[in-house]
C-alpha positions in Angstrom: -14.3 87.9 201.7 -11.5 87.5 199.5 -8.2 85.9 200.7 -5.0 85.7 199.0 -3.0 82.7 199.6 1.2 82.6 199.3 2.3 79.2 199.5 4.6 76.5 197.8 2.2 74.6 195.4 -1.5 73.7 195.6 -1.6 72.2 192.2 1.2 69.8 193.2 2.6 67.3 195.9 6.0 67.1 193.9 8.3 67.6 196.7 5.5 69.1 198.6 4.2 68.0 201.5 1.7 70.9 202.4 -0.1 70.2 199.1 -2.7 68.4 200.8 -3.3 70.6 203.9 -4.0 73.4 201.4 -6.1 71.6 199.2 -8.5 70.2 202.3 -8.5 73.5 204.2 -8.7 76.1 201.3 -11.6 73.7 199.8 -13.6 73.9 203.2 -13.0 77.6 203.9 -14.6 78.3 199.5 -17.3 76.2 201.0 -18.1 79.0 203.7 -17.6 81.6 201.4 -14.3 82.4 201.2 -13.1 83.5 197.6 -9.3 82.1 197.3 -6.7 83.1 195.4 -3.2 81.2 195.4 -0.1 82.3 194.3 2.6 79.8 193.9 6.0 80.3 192.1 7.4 77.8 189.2 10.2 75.8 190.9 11.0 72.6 191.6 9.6 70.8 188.9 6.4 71.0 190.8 4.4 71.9 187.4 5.7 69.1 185.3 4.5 67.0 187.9 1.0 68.0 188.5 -1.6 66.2 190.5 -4.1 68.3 190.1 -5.1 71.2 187.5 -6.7 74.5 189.4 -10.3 73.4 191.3 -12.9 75.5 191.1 -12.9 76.8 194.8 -10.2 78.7 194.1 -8.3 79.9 191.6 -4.2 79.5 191.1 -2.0 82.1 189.9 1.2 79.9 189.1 4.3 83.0 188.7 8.2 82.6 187.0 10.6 82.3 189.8 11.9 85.5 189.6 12.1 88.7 191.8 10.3 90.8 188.9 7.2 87.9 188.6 7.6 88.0 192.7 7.2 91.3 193.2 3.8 91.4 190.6 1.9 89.0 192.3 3.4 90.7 195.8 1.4 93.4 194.5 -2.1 91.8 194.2 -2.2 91.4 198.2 -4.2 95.1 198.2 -7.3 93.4 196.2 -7.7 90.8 199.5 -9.4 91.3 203.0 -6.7 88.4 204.6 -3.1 88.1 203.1 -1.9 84.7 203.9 2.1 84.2 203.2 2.8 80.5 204.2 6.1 79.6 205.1 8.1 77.4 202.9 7.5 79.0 199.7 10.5 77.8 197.8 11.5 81.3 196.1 13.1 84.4 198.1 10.4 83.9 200.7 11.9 86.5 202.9 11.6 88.9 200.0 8.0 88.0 199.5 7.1 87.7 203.2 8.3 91.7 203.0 6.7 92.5 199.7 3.5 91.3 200.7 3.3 93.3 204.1 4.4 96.4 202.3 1.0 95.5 199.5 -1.4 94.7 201.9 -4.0 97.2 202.7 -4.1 99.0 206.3 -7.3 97.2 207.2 -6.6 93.5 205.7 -6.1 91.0 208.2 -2.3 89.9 207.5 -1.6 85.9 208.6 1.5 84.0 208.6 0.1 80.6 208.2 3.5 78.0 209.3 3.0 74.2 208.0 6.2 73.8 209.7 6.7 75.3 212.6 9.4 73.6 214.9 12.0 74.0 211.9 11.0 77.7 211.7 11.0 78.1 215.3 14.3 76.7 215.4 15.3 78.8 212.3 14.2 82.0 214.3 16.5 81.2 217.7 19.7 80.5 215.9 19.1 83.8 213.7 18.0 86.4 216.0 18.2 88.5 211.9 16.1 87.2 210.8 13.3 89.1 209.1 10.6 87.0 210.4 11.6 88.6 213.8 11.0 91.8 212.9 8.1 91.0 210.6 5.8 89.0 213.9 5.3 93.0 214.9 3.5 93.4 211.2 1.4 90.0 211.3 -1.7 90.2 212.9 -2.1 86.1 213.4 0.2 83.3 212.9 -1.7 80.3 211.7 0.3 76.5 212.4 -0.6 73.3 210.8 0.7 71.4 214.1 2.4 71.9 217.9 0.2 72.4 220.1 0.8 74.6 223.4 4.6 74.4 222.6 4.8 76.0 219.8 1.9 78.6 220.7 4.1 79.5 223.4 7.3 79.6 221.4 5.1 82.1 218.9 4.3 84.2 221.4 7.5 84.3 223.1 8.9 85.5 219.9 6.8 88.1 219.8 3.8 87.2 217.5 0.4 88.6 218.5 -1.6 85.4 218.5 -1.1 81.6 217.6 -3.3 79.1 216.9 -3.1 75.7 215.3 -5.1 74.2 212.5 -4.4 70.9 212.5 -4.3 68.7 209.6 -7.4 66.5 209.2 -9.4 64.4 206.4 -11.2 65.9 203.2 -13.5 62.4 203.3 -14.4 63.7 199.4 -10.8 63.1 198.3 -9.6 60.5 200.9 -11.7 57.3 201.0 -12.2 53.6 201.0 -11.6 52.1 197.3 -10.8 48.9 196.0 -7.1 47.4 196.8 -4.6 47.5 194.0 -2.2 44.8 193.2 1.2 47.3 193.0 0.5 48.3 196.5 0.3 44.8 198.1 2.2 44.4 201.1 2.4 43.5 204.6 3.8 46.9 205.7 4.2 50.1 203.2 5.4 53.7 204.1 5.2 57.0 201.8 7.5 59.4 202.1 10.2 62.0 200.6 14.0 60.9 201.2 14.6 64.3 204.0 17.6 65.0 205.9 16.0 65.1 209.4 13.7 62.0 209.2 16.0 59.2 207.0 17.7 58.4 210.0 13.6 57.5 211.6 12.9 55.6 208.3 15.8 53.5 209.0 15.0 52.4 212.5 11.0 52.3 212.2 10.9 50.7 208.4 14.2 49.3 207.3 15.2 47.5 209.9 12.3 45.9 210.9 12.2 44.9 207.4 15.8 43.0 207.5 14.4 41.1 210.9 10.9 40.2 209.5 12.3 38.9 205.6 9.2 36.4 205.2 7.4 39.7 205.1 6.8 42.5 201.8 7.5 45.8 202.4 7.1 48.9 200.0 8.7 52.3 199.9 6.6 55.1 198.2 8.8 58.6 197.7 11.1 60.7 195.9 15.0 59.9 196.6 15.3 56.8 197.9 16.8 55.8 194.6 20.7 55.0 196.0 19.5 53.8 199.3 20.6 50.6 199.8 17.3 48.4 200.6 16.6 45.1 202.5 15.7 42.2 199.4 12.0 42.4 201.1 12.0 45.9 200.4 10.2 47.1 197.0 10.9 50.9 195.8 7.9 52.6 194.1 9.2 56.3 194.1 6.9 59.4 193.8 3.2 57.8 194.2 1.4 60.9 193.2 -1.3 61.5 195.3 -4.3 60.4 192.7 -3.2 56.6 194.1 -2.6 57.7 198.1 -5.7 55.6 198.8 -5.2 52.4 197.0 -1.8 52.6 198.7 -3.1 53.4 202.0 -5.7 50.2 201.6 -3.8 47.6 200.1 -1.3 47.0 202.5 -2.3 44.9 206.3 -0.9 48.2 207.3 0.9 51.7 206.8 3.4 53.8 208.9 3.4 56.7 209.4 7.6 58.4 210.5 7.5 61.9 211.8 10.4 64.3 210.8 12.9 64.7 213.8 11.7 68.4 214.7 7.6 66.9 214.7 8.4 64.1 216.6 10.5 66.1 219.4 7.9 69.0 219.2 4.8 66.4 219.1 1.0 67.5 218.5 1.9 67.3 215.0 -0.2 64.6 213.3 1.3 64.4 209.5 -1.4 64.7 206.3 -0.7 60.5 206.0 -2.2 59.7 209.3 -5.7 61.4 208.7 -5.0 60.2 204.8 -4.7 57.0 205.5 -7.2 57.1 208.4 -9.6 58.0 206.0 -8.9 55.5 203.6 -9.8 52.8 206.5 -6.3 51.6 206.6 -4.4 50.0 209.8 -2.1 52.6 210.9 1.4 52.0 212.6 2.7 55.0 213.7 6.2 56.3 215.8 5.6 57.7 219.2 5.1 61.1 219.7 3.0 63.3 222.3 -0.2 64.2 222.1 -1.7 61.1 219.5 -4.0 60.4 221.9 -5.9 63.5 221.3 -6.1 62.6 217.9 -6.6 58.8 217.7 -6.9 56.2 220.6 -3.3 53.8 220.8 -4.3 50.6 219.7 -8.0 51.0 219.1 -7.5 53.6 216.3 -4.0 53.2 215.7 -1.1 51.3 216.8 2.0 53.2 218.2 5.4 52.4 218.0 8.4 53.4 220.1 10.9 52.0 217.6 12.2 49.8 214.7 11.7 46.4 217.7 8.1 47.7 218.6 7.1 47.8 214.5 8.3 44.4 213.8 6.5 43.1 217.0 3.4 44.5 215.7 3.7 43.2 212.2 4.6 39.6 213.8 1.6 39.7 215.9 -1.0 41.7 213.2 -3.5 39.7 212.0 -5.9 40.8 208.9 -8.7 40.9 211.1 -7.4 43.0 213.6 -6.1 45.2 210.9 -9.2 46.1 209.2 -10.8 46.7 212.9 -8.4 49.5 213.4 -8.8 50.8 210.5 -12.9 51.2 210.5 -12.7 52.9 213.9 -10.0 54.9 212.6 -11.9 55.9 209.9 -14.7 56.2 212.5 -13.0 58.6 214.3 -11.6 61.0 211.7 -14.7 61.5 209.7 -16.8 62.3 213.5 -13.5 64.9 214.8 -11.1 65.3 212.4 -12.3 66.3 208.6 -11.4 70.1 207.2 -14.8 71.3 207.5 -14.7 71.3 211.7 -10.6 72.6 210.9 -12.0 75.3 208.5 -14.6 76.2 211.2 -11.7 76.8 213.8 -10.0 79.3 210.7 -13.3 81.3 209.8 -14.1 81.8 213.7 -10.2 83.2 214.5 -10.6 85.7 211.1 -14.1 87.2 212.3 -12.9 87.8 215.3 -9.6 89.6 214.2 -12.0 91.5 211.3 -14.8 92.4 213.9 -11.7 93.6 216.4 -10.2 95.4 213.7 -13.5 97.4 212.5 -14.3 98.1 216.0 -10.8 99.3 216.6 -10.8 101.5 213.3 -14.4 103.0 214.2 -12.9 104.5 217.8 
């Protein structure tokens, strides 16, 4: 069964936070047979800054960001049985979304797969033009990496056929206990990107706390933070490419984890760092948001925070001991419910069914 895969980067995290969700869930489905093919488009500086070079569960087609490149690779969705355009592609993805439907053959299964889905949602009611609209009609199966019932509903009151999220989880191959590192050691680190809609979070859940606790280390891992003015506790490490995610994640007493402004209104959208870090064993601090019960249990698996007061209260109170208990049964936890192989499963179950439907459908 081949699938062809449009989506920002696989081959790097470089202002990319899906990289990992692809990597863990396109790795599982090769393992069940799946042969993969990913297109991603040259921007952003994402291939200077590589963290991985093309695996061999699936291969990478990396294309020039322009219309003529676009429309070549467009074309190569008629050699696959599921045509996957992601959202969030960096280059003309309206054009592509469109290019790709028009390529796809008449009996492929065609999936938009969203790994971010209460902007896009909120993208599609303030633009009832946009092409997306029209496009649910064409798409057979829309595919989220988070939301829950909310956005399932939201999808299907917008007119999409089906919804169904595939949550992020733990690849336990690539995120794992290692040894500490000594550039990483801190009482209290968080990792990532400077972004419009969750700086405002960073400062109330991380900075501040920081300026009340000063007899404790913090460290902050991402790009752009570089003119942000920083507490004196406060070390800056920028991009920590994700080769090193797990000596960050274990180094530290503990990591937080600061959902975007859409995720955390939205909620049951557990980022890639908590299952990371989960994985890794590490203590986990994370905002508030609903549904992380479902995923972890609130302060057996991970500690949960309702703002910048409850952090530092933790960190006052969090002893090393304690620490590394919440992080074994967090790690526990994630590799018994939450690795890509059970997320994969969920995946290869929802395509059958739409194939076998589809055949069935054909054949009357």
């Amino acid at each position: 069964m081949k699938i062809a895969f449009y989506g920002s980067s696989l081959l790097s995290s470089y202002w990319n936070g899906a990289a990992t969700y692809y990597r863990g869930l396109l790795k599982a489905l090769s393992q069940l047979g799946y042969e993969i093919t990913f297109y991603e488009p040259d921007v952003y500086d994402r291939q200077k800054n590589r963290d991985i070079e093309a695996p061999d569960w699936c291969s990478v087609v990396v294309y020039e960001a322009t219309h003529h490149a676009l429309m070549q690779v467009a074309a190569r969705a008629a050699e696959a049985d599921i045509v996957v355009k992601a959202s969030g592609v960096g280059f003309e993805d309206e054009a592509l979304l469109r290019a790709v439907l028009d390529h796809a053959r008449s009996d492929a299964l065609i999936v938009f797969w969203d790994v971010d889905a209460p902007a896009t949602l909120a993208q599609l009611r303030d633009e009832p033009d946009h092409p997306l609209h029209r496009a649910l009609q064409e798409i057979d199966l829309v595919l989220t990496y988070g939301g829950g019932d909310p956005v399932v509903w939201a999808y299907r009151a917008m007119g999409a056929n089906e919804c169904v999220p595939i949550y992020n989880a733990l690849d336990p191959e690539t995120h794992r206990p290692v040894a500490s590192n000594a550039r990483f050691a801190c009482d209290l680190a968080f990792l990532g990107n400077r972004l419009p809609d969750r700086e405002a979070r960073v400062g109330s859940f991380f900075l501040d706390p920081a300026g009340q606790l000063p007899q404790q280390r913090f460290l902050l891992g991402g790009s752009g933070w570089g003119d942000k003015p920083l507490p004196a506790n406060v070390g800056w490490l920028g991009h920590v490419g994700t080769r090193d995610h797990n000596a960050f994640n274990v180094t530290p007493k503990a990591v937080l984890n600061i959902s975007r402004d859409s995720m955390a209104a939205n909620g049951f959208s557990p980022a890639t760092r908590v299952f990371e870090a989960a994985g890794a064993g590490a203590c986990l601090i994370t905002d508030a948001w609903l549904g992380v019960e479902l995923f972890l249990k609130p302060d057996e698996e991970i500690l949960v925070a309702r703002d910048g007061g409850d952090v530092a209260e933790i960190m006052e109170a969090l002893t090393p001991a304690r620490a590394k208990a919440i992080g074994q049964a967090a790690l526990r936890r994630v590799l018994a419910d939450h690795t890509y192989a059970l997320r994969a499963a969920v995946a290869d179950a929802v395509f059958k069914r739409h194939l076998t439907q589809g055949t069935v459908e054909a054949a009357e």
